[in-house]
C-alpha positions in Angstrom: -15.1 27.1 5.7 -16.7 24.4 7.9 -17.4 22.4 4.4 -13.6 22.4 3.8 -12.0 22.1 7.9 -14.9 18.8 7.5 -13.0 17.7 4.2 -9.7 17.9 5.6 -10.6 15.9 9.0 -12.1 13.1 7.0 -9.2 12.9 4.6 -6.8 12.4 8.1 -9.1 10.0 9.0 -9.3 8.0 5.6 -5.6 8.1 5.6 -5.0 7.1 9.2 -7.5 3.9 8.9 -5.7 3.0 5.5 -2.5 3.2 7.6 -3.4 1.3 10.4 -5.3 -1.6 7.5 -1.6 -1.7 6.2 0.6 -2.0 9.3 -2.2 -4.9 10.7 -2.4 -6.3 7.0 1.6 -6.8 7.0 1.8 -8.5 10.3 -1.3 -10.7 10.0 -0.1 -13.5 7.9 2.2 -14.5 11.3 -0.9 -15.1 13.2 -2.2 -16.9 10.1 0.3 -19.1 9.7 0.6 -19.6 13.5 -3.2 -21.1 13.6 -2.5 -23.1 10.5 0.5 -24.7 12.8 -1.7 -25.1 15.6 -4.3 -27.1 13.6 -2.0 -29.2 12.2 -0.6 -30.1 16.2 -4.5 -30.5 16.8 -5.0 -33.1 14.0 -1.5 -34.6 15.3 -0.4 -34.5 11.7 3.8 -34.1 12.1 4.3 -33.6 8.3 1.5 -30.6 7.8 2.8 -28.6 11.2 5.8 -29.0 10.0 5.8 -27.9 6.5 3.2 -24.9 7.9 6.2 -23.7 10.2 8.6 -23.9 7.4 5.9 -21.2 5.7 5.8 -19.5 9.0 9.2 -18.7 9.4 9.5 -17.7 5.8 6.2 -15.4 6.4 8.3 -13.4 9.6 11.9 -13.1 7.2 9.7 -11.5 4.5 7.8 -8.8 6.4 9.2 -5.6 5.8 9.9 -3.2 8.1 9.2 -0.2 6.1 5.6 -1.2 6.0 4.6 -1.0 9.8 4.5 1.9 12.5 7.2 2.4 14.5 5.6 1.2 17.6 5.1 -2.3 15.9 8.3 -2.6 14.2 9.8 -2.4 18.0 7.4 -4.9 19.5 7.9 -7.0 16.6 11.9 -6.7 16.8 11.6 -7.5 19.8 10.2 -10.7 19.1 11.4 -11.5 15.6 14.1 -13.9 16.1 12.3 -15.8 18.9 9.5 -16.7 16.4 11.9 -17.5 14.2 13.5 -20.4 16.6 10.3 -21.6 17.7 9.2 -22.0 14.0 12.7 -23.3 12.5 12.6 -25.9 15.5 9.2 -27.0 14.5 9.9 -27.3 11.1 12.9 -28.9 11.3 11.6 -32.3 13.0 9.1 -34.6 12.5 8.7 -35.3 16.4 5.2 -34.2 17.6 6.2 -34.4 20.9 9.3 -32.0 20.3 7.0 -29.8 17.7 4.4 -29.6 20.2 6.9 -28.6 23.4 8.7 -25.5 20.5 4.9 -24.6 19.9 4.4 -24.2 23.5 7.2 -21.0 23.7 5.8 -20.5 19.9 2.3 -19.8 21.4 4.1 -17.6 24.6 5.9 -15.2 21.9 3.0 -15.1 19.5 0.5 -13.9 22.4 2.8 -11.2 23.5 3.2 -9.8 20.0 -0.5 -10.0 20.0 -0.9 -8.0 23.1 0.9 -5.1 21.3 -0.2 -4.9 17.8 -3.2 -5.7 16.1 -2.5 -8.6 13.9 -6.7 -9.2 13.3 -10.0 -7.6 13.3 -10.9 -11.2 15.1 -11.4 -12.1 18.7 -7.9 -14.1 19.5 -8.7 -16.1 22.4 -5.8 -17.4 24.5 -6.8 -20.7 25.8 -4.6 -22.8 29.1 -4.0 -26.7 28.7 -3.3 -27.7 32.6 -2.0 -30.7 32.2 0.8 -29.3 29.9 0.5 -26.3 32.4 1.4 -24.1 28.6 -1.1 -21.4 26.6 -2.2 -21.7 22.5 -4.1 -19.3 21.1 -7.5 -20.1 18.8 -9.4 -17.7 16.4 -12.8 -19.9 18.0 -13.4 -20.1 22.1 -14.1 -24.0 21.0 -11.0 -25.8 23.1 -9.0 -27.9 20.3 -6.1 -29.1 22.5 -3.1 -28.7 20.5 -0.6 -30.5 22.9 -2.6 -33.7 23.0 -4.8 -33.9 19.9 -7.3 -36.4 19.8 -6.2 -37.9 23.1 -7.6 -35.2 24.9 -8.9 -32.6 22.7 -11.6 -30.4 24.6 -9.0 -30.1 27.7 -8.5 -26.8 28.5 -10.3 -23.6 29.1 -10.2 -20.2 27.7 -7.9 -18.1 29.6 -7.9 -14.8 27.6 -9.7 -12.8 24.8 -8.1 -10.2 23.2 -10.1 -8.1 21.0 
């Protein structure tokens, strides 16, 4: 009997951690695409953050539903369409100055998704730019100043870790 109850526990468990694998799996290309964004303001390259928010807001319209828990499909409908503006306004211009001011709120509604559901087995560090007085988040604690690339690209200082 114990051989079996053992079998049966392990079997929830198996099926629980495939679950959970599959409801962060389906939500982690956001956070992806959101660094790849990030990087792009940190290099000061227009053109590539641009282009990488076009494939963000594409990655957010294409995540179904169906695939997550309940408690993440709320926190993420919650947040869905403000992602979506944030990214679309990026995308849309070639400014750096007005990609890097959309990335700020961008950053703001990516970080509270990321308090709620798991979107990596990663540290996510939230990090605090005080001369912009505005948050980005980094998958390194290494500060890489988004909002002023190379003009001032170790300003700032890690604010948050979420594990």
């Amino acid at each position: 009997m114990k051989p079996l109850i053992t079998t049966a526990v392990l079997t929830l468990i198996i099926t629980f951690s495939a679950n959970a694998q599959k409801t962060s799996s389906a939500l982690s290309p956001v956070l992806s695409f959101y660094y790849n964004v990030k990087d792009a303001l940190v290099n000061s390259d227009a053109n590539e953050a641009s282009s990488k928010a076009g494939g963000l807001v594409k990655t957010i319209n294409s995540i179904d539903l169906k695939t997550i828990a309940a408690a993440e499909q709320r926190a993420f409908g919650v947040i869905k369409d403000k992602l979506v503006f944030d990214a679309n306004n990026i995308s849309e211009t070639k400014n750096l100055e007005k990609q890097r001011a959309f990335f700020s709120s961008l950053s703001t509604n990516i970080y509270s998704l990321t308090k709620v559901v798991k979107l990596t087995d990663q540290v996510v560090y939230q990090a605090y730019c005080p001369m912009k007085k505005t948050f980005w988040l980094s998958k390194e604690p290494d500060i890489k100043n988004p909002y002023y690339g190379n003009q001032m690209l170790s300003c700032g200082k890690v604010n948050d870790m979420l594990k």
